[in-house]
SERO-4910 file (N, C-alpha, C, O; in steps of 0.05 Angstrom, whole numbers):
BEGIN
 pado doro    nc1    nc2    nc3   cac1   cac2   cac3    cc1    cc2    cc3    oc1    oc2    oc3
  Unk    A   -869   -295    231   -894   -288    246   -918   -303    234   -922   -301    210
  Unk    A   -933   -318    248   -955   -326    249   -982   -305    251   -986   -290    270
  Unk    A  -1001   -310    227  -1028   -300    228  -1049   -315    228  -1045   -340    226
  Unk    A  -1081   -301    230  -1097   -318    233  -1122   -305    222  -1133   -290    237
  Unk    A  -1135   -309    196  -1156   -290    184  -1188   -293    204  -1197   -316    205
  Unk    A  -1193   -287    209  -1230   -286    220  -1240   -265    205  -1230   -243    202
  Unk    A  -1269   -277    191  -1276   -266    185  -1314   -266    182  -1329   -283    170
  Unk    A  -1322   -240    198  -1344   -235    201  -1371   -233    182  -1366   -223    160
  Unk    A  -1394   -239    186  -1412   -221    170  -1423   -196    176  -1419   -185    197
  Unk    A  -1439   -184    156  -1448   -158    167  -1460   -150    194  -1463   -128    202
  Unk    A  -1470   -180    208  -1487   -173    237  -1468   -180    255  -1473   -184    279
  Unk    A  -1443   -182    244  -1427   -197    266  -1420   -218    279  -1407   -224    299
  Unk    A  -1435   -229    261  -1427   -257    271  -1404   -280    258  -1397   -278    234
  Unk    A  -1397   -295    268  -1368   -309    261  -1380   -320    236  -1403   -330    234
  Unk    A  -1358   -317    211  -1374   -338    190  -1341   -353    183  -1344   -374    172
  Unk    A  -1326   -349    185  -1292   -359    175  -1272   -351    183  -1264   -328    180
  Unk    A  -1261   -374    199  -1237   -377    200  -1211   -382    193  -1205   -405    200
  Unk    A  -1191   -369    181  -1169   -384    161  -1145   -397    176  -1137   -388    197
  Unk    A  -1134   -422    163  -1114   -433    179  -1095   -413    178  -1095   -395    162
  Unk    A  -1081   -418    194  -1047   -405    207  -1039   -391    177  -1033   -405    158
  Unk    A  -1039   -359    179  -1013   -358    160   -990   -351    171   -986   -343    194
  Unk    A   -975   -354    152   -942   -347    161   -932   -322    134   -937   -321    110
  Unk    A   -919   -304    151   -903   -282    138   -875   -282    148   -867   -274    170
  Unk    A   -859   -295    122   -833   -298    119   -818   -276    119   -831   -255    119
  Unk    A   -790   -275    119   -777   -252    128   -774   -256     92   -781   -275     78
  Unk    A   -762   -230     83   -756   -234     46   -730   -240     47   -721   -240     71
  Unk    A   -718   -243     35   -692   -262     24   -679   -243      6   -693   -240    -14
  Unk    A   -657   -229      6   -640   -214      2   -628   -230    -12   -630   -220    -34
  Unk    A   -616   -249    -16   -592   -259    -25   -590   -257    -45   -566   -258    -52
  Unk    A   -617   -251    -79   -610   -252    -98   -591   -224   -103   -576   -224   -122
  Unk    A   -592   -200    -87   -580   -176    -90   -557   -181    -93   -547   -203    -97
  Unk    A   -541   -154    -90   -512   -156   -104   -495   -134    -98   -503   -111    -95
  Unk    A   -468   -144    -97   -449   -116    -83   -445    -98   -103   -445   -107   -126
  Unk    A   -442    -73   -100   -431    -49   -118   -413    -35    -93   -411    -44    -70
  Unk    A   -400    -11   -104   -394      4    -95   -388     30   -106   -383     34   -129
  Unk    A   -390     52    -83   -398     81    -84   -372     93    -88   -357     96    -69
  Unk    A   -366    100   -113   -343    109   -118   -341    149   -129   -347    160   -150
  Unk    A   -334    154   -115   -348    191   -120   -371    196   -129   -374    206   -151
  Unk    A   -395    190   -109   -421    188   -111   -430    171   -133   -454    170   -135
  Unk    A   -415    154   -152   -425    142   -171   -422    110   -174   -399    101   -179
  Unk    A   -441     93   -170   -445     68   -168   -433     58   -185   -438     65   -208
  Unk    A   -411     35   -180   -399     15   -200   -396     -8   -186   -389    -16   -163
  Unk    A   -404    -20   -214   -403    -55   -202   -371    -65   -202   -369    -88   -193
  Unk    A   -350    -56   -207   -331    -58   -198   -311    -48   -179   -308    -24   -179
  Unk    A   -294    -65   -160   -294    -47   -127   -255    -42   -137   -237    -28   -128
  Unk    A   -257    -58   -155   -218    -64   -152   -207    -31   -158   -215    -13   -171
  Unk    A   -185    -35   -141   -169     -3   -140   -143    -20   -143   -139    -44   -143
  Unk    A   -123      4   -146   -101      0   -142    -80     16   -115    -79     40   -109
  Unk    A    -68     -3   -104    -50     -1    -83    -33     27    -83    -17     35   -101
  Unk    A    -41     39    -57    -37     65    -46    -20     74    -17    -17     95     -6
  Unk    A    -11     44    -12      0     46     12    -22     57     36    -11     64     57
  Unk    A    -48     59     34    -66     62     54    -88     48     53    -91     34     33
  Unk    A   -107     47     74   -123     39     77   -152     38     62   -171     48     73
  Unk    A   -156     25     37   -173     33     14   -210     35     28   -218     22     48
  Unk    A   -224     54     14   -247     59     26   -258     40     25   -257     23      7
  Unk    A   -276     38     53   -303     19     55   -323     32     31   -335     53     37
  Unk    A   -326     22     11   -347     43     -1   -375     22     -3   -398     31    -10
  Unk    A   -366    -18      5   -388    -17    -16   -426    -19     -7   -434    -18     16
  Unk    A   -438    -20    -24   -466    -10    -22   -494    -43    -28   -484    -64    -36
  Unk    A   -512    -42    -25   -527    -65    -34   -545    -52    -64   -559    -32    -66
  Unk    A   -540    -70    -82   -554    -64   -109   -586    -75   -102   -589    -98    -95
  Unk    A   -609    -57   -105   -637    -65   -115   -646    -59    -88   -670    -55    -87
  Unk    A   -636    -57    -67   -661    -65    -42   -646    -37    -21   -624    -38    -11
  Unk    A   -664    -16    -18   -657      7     -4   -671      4     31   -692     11     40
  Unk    A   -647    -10     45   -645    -22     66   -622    -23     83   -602    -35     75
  Unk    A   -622     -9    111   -593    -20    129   -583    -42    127   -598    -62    130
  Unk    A   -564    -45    122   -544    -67    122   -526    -70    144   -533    -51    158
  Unk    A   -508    -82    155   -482    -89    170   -465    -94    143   -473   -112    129
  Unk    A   -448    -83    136   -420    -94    119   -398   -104    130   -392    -89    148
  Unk    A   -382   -125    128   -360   -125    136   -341   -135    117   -350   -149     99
  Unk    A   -319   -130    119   -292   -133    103   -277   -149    103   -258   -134    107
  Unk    A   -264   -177    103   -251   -195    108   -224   -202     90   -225   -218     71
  Unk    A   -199   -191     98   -174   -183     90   -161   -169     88   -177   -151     93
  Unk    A   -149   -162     85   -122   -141     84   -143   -115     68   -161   -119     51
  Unk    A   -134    -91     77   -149    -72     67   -128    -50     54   -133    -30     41
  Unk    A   -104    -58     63    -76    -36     51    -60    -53     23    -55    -46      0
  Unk    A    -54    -81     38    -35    -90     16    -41   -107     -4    -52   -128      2
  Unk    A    -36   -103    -34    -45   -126    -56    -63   -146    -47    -51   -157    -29
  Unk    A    -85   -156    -49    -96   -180    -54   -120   -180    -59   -126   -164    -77
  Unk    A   -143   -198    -46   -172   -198    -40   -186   -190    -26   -179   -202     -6
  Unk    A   -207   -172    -19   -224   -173     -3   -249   -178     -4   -264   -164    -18
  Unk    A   -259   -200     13   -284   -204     19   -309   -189     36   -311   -187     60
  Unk    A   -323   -181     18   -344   -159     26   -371   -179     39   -379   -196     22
  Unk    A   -385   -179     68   -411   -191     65   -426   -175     78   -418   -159     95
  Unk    A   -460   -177     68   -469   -161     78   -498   -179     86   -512   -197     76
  Unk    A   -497   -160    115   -524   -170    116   -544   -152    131   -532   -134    143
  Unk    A   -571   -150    135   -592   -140    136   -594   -137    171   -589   -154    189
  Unk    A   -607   -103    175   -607   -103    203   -628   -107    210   -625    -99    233
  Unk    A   -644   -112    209   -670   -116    201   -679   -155    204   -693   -166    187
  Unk    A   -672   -162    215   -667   -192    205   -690   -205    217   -691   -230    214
  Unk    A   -710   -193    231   -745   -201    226   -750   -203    198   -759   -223    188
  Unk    A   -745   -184    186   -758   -182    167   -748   -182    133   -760   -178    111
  Unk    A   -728   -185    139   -704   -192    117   -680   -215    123   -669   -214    145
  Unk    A   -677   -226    112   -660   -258    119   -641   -251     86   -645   -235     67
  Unk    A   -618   -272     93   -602   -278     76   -578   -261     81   -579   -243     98
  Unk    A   -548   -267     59   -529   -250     62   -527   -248     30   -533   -265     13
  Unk    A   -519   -222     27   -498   -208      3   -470   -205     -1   -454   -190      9
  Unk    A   -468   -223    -17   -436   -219    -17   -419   -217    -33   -418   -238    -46
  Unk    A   -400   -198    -42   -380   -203    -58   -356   -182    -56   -354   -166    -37
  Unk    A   -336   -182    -78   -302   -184    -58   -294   -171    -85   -302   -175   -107
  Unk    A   -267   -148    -72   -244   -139    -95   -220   -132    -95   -209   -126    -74
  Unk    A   -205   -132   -122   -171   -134   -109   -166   -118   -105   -181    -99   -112
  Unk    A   -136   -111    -89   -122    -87    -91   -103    -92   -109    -93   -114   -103
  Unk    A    -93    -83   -126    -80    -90   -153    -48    -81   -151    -47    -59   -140
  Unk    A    -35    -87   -155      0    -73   -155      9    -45   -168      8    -42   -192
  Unk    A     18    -26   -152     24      0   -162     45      7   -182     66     -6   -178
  Unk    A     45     21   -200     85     29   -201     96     43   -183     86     58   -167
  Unk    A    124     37   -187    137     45   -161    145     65   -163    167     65   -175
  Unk    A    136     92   -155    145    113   -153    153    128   -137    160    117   -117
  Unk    A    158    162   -135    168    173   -114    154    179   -104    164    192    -85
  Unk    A    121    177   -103     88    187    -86     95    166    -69     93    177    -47
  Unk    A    101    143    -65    100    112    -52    129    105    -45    134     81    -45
  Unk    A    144    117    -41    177    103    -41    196    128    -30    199    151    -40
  Unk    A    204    118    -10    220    136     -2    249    134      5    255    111      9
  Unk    A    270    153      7    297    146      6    309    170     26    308    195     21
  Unk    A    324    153     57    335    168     82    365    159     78    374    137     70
  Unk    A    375    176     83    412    174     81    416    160    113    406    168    134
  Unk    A    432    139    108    443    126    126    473    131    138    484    121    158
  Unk    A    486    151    118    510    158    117    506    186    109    498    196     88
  Unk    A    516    198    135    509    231    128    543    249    120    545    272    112
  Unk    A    557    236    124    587    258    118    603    237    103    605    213    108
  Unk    A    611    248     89    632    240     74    666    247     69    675    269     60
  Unk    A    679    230     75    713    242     82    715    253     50    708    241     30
  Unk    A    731    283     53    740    287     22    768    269     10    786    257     22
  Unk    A    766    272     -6    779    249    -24    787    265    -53    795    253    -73
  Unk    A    784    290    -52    799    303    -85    771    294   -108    765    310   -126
  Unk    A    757    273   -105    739    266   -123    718    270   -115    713    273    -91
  Unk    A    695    272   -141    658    260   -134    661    246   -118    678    228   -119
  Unk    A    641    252    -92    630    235    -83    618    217    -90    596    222    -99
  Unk    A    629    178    -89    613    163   -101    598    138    -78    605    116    -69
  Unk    A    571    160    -76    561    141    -52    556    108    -54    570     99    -71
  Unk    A    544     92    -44    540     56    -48    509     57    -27    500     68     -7
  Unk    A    503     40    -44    471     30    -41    468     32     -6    448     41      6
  Unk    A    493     21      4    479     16     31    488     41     50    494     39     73
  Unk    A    487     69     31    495     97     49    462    106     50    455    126     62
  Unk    A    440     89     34    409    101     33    397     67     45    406     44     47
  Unk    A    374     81     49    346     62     61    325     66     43    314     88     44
  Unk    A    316     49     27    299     57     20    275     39     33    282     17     41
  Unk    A    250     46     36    224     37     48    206     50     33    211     69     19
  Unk    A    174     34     38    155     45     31    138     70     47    132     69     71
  Unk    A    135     83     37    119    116     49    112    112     72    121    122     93
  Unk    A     83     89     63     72     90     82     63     65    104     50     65    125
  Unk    A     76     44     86     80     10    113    101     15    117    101      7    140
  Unk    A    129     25    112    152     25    122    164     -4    107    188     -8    113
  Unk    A    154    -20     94    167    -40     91    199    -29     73    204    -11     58
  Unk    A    216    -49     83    238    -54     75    238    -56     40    226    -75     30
  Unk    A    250    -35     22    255    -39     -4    278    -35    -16    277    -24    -38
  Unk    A    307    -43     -4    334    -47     -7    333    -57    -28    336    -44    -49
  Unk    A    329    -81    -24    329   -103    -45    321    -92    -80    331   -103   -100
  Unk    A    301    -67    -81    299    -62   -105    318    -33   -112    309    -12   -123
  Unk    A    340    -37   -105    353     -8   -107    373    -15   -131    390    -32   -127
  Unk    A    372     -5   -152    390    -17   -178    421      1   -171    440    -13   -166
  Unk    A    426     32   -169    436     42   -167    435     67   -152    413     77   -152
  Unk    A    457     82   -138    467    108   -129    477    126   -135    494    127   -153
  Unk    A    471    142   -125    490    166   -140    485    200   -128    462    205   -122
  Unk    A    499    215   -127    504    243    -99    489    259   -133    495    263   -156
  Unk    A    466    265   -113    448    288   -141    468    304   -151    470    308   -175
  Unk    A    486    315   -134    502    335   -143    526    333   -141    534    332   -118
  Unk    A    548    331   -167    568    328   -168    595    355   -147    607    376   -151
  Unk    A    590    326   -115    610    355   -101    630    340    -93    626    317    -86
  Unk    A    656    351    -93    681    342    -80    693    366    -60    717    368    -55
  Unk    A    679    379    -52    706    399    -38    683    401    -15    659    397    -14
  Unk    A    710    409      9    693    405     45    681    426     46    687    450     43
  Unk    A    655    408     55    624    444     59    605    434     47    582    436     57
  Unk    A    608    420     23    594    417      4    577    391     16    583    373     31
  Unk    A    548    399     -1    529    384      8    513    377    -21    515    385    -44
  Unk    A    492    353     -6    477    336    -41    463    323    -24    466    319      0
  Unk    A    448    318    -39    424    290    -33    429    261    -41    449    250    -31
  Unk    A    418    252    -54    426    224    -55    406    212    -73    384    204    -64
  Unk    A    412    210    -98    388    193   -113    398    164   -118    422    158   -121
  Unk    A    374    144   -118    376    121   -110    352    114   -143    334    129   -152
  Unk    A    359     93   -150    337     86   -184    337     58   -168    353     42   -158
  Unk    A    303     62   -173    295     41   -160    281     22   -183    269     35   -200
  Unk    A    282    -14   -187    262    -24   -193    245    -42   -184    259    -51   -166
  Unk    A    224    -54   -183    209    -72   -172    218    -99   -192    222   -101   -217
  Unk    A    220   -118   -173    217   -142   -186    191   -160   -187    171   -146   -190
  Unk    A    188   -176   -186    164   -196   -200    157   -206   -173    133   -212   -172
  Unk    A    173   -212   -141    170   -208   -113    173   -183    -98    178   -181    -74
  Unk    A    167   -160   -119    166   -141    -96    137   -144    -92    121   -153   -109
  Unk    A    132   -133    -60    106   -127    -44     93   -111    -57    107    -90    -58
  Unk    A     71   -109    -68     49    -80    -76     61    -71   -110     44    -64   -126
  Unk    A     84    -71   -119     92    -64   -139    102    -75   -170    121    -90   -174
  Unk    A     90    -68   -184     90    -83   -205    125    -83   -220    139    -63   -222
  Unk    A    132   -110   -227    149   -116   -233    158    -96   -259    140    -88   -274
  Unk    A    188    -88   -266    199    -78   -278    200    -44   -279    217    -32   -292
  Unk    A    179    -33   -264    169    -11   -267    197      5   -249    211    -10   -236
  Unk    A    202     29   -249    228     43   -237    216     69   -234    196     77   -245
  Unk    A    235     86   -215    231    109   -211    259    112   -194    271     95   -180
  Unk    A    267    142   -200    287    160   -184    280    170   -158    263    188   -158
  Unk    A    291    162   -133    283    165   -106    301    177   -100    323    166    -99
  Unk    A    298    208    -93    319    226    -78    314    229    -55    291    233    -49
  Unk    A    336    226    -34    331    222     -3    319    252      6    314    271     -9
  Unk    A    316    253     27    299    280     38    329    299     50    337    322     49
  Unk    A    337    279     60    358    300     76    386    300     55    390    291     32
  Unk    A    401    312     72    434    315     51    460    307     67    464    308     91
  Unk    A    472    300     51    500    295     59    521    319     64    515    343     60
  Unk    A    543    312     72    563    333     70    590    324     70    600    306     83
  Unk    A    601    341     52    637    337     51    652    341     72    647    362     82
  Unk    A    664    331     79    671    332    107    705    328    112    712    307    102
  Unk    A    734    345    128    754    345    117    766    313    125    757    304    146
  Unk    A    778    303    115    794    276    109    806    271    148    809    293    159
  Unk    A    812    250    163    823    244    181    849    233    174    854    209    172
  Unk    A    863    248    170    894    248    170    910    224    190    928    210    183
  Unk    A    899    225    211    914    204    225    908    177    224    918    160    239
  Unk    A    887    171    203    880    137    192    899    134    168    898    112    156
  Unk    A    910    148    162    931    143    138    952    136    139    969    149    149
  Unk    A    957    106    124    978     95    137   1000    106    109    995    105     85
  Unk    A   1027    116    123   1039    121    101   1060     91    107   1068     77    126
  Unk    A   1061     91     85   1089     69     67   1116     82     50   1116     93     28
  Unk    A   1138     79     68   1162     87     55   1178     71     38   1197     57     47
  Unk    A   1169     73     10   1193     53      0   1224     62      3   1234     84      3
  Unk    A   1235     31      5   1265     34      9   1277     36    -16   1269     20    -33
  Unk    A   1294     53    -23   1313     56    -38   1336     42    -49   1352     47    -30
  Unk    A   1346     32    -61   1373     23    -68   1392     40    -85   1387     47   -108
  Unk    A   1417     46    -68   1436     60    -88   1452     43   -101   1465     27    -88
  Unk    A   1453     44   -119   1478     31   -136   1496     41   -148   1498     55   -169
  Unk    A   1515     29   -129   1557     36   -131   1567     26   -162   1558      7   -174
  Unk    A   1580     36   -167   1598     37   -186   1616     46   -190   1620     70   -185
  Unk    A   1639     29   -203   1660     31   -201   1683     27   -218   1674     19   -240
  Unk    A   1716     29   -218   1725     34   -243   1738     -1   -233   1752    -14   -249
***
């Protein structure tokens, strides 16, 4: 915006004129991102990975003014996000604010990791049930992603062999150095939600085998 001073004497009459001023919009840009973390301001935004959608929290440091924020990247899974901000106000305030934070890798636990039986009955067999990796699914809580791949071992929570009998299914999980969101080496015990059951044997898939005999004659 353009001004223009005039300025009078006491009888009113013109005594000065000033050339053109100009009033600049102010310039934000030296400010700076924070964010509002349980009502308490920190200059650091990085969290760690929750399988959801991490809060918009952040705020402009020094200048108590509407902003537009926006977010630029992934807001659930491991990485960067780019925070910019700028002024609603943009008569009278110019420039952008900007700055960005990670989402960091979780351990892998049973809050974040979940384990569904893919194999619900089991033929009895006289022994423990000894289930195999691919009778569970394991996935994440809450992207669903696929986490097979970090399943070390199986095993029926409860040692049952006789028909009726029911168990869950614990699965020990670890992250490797390519798992998604989870920090490498870290483990946890994932028991499925639902249960299995003993279930009586199908008799007519059993192939029996008769060995043949030989008598041997003897004689004087």
């Amino acid at each position: 915006n353009q001004y223009v001073l005039y300025i009078f004497d006491e009888n009113g009459d013109w005594s000065y004129t000033s050339s053109a001023l100009t009033i600049g919009a102010k310039d934000i840009s030296n400010n700076t991102i924070a964010y509002n973390v349980n009502n308490a301001i920190q200059n650091t935004g990085d969290r760690v990975y929750t399988g959801k959608e991490t809060a918009k929290n952040a705020v402009v440091q020094g200048i108590n003014i509407p902003f537009d924020i926006d977010y630029t990247g992934d807001l659930v899974n491991v990485g960067t996000v780019k925070v910019t901000a700028k002024p609603i106000d943009s008569k009278s305030y110019k420039g952008v604010v900007s700055g960005s934070f990670n989402i960091t890798k979780a351990d892998v636990s049973s809050d974040l990791v979940k384990s569904t039986l893919v194999t619900k009955e089991f033929p009895y067999t006289g022994k423990v049930i000894a289930p195999a990796k691919t009778d569970v699914n394991v996935t994440d809580k809450n992207t669903n992603d696929d986490l097979n791949d970090i399943v070390k071992s199986v095993k029926s929570t409860t040692n049952v062999t006789e028909v009726g009998s029911t168990s869950t299914i614990t699965a020990t999980v670890e992250a490797k150095d390519t798992t998604k969101n989870y920090v490498k080496g870290t483990t946890a015990d994932i028991v499925t939600a639902d249960t299995f059951k003993v279930v009586a044997r199908d008799l007519s898939t059993v192939k029996v085998v008769v060995d043949s005999q030989r008598k041997k004659m003897t004689g004087s």
